[in-house]
C-alpha positions, 0 to 999 in steps of 0.5 A, a space after each residue: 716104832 715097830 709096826 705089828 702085823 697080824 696074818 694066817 700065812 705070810 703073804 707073797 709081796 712079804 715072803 720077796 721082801 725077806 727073801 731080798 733083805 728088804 725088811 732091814 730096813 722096816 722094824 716089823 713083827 708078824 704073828 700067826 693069828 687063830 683067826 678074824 675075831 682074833 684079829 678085831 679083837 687085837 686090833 680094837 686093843 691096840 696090840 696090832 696096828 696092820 692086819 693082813 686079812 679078808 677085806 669083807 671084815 670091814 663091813 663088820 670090823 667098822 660097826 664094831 668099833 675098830 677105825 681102821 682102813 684098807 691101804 693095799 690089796 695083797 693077792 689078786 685073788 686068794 684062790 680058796 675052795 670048798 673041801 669036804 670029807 666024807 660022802 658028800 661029793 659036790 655042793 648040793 650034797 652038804 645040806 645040813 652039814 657041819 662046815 667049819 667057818 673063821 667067822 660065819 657073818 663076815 670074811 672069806 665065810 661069806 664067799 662060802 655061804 653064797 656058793 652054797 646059796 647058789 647051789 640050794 643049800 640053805 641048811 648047813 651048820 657053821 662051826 666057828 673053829 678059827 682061820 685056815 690051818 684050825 680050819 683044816 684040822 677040823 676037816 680031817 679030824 671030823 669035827 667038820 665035814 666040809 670047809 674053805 681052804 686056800 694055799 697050802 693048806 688045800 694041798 693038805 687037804 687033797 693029801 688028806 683024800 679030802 675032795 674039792 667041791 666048789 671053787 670061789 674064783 671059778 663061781 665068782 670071778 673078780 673076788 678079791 684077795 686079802 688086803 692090809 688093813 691098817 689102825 687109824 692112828 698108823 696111816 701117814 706115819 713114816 714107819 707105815 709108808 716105809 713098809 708100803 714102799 718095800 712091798 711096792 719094790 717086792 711086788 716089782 720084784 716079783 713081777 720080773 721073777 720067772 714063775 720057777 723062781 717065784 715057786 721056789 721061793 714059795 716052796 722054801 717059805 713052806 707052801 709045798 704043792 700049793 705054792 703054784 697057785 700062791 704064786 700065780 695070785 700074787 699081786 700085780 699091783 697093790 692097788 685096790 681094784 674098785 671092782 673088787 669091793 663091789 664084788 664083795 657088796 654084790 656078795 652081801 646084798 645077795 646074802 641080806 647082809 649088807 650093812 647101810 652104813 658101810 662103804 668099802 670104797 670110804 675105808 680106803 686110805 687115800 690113794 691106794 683105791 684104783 677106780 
């Protein structure tokens, strides 16, 4: 069986496994996806089986309808950042304001909004204009005046005289990175466990790797100025750290988000939670 895996940039444990020749040994097809409704809408098709995406989107992924789990976290952090073009020079200044959002009830849109809570602003119009790079084209084509980017596509943004007004690892420290949600119906298939495991030797390749080799992978995968960054939140491990859904629940309750029937910690498949 070939595993389908749905992804707005490959992640780094990806990117060593390639560069490495680990992926000779797993039959993996990887698409670029326009973004998370895209993602739920494939992987509630059965056209993917692995999504590598928030993990906030399982707080609105399981009520509906798709059954799925988190089997490992990818990036300790994804290092993401409110960009605005225009006037507005912090956050406080982007009331009623367009921001352009993948999906403004769930993923790493809920970051975004409270950062803006937090800085007063209650009146801001989410555009809903797909994942990063579409996020990004709405920023400097102007039909958004400020949005959420993480690598490389921040360092776009800078190129582009865009200002950075808010960062999420600076105004909520511990929020996790993006994890690799799996279908149902893949956990404990053999073809699943020989991709986890080849991620797992990716990651201790990456451990040992001096930073410059670790950029210049990055660089030649594309990341450009952003791939220090990348870099720097890659995964130590892909064990999902406890700490890091609560982190994401604390962020939904403070919203009035919180769904009642929704457990983070319930949709981790067996063994990959660290408590």
């Amino acid at each position: 069986m070939t595993l389908r895996q749905s992804q707005f940039v490959p992640p780094v444990p990806l990117i060593v496994a390639e560069a490495y020749g680990l992926l000779d040994h797993v039959a993996l097809s990887t698409r670029r996806t326009s973004g998370s409704p895209q993602q739920l809408a494939e992987l509630l098709a059965g056209e993917i089986d692995l999504a590598v995406t928030a993990i906030d989107n399982l707080f609105a992924w399981v009520p509906a309808g798709a059954d799925v789990q988190l089997v490992a976290q990818i990036e300790s952090t994804t290092p993401l950042s409110v960009f605005g073009i225009g006037d507005a020079t912090t956050l406080a200044e982007l009331t009623g304001r367009r921001f352009a959002v993948d999906a403004a009830a769930n993923g790493f849109a809920l970051a975004a909004r409270w950062l803006l809570e937090q800085a007063g602003v209650h009146d801001v119009r989410f555009l809903e204009v797909g994942g990063v790079k579409e996020r990004l084209d709405a920023l400097l084509e102007g039909r958004a005046d400020a949005t959420l980017l993480g690598p490389p596509f921040d360092a776009m943004a800078v190129d582009n005289e865009a200002m950075l007004l808010g960062s999420v690892p600076e105004m909520i420290p511990g929020y996790p990175g993006q994890g690799l949600v799996a279908r149902a119906d893949a956990i404990g298939s053999g073809e699943l466990a020989a991709y986890l495991e080849l991620l797992q030797v990716a990651t201790r390749i990456a451990n040992r790797l001096e930073v410059a080799e670790g950029i210049e992978l990055l660089v030649a995968a594309g990341f450009g100025k952003a791939a220090g960054s990348a870099w720097a939140t890659r995964p130590r491990s892909l064990r999902v750290p406890a700490s890091g859904l609560e982190v994401l629940t604390s962020v939904r309750s403070d919203l009035d988000l919180l769904p009642a029937a929704v457990d983070l910690a319930d949709l981790c498949a067996p063994d990959c939670l660290v408590r």
